[in-house]
N, C-alpha and C positions, 0 to 999 in steps of 0.2 A: 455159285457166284457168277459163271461164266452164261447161266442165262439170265439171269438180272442184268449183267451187261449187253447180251444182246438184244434183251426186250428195252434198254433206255435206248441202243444204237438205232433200233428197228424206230421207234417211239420220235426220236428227233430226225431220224429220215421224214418220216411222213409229217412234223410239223411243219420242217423245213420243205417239201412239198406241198405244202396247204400254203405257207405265206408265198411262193411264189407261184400259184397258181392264183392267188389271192391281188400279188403285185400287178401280177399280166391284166388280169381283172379289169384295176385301178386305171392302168395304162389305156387300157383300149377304150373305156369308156372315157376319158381323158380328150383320146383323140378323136370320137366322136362326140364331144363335145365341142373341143376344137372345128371341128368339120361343119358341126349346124351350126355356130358362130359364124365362119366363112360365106356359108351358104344363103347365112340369116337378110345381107341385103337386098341378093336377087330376089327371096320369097314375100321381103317389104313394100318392092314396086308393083310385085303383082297383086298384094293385098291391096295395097291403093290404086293400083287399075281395076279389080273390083269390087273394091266398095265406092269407086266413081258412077260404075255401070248398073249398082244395086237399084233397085225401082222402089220408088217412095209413094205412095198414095196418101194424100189431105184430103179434106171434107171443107170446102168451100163455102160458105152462106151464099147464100142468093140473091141479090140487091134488091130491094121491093118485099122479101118474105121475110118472116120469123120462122118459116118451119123448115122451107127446103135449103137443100143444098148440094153442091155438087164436087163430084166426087173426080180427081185432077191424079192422073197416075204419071211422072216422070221418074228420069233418073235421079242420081243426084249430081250432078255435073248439070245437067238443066234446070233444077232447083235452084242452084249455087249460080249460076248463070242468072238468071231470071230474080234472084234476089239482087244480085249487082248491077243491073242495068235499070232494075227499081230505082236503086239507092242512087246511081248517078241520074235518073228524070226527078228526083224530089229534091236532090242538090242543087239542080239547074233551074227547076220551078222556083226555088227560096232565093237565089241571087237574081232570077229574074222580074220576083215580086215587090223589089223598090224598086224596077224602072216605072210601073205602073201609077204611082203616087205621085212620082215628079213632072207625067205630060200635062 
């Protein structure tokens, strides 16, 4: 009898060393999750500082051809750029295109 007793004491020593090496586990990965949460905004800015600087390449048509075309490598900060200053010369062409009807 007195070793069936000590083989359950031995038996629940080491469970109870499994769940708390099991808790500590839990815990640390816990805190480094915590930690890349924390960390997560500083690694946000530099994502969007480069995928601003990533290089984009389009294939252009050629005014006059069906066949050729040209091939235009920026950033995307110069993409994004270059579509915005489009959009504000075709805003300004359209408000400027009823003064022309009325001289």
């Amino acid at each position: 009898m007195n070793k069936f007793a000590l083989a359950t004491v031995l038996g629940l020593a080491c469970i109870g060393t499994s769940v708390s090496a099991q808790d500590q586990d839990e815990q640390e990965a816990n805190r480094q999750s915590t930690n890349a949460q924390q960390q997560q905004p500083q690694s946000n800015a530099s994502e969007e500082e480069e995928e601003s600087e990533r290089v984009i390449c389009r294939s252009e048509p050629v005014l006059g051809s069906r066949t050729r075309v040209n091939r235009v490598c920026m950033t995307k900060a110069q993409w994004d750029y270059q579509a915005e200053r489009t959009r504000e010369e075709v805003n300004r062409m359209g408000r400027n295109s009823n003064t022309f009807g009325e001289q």
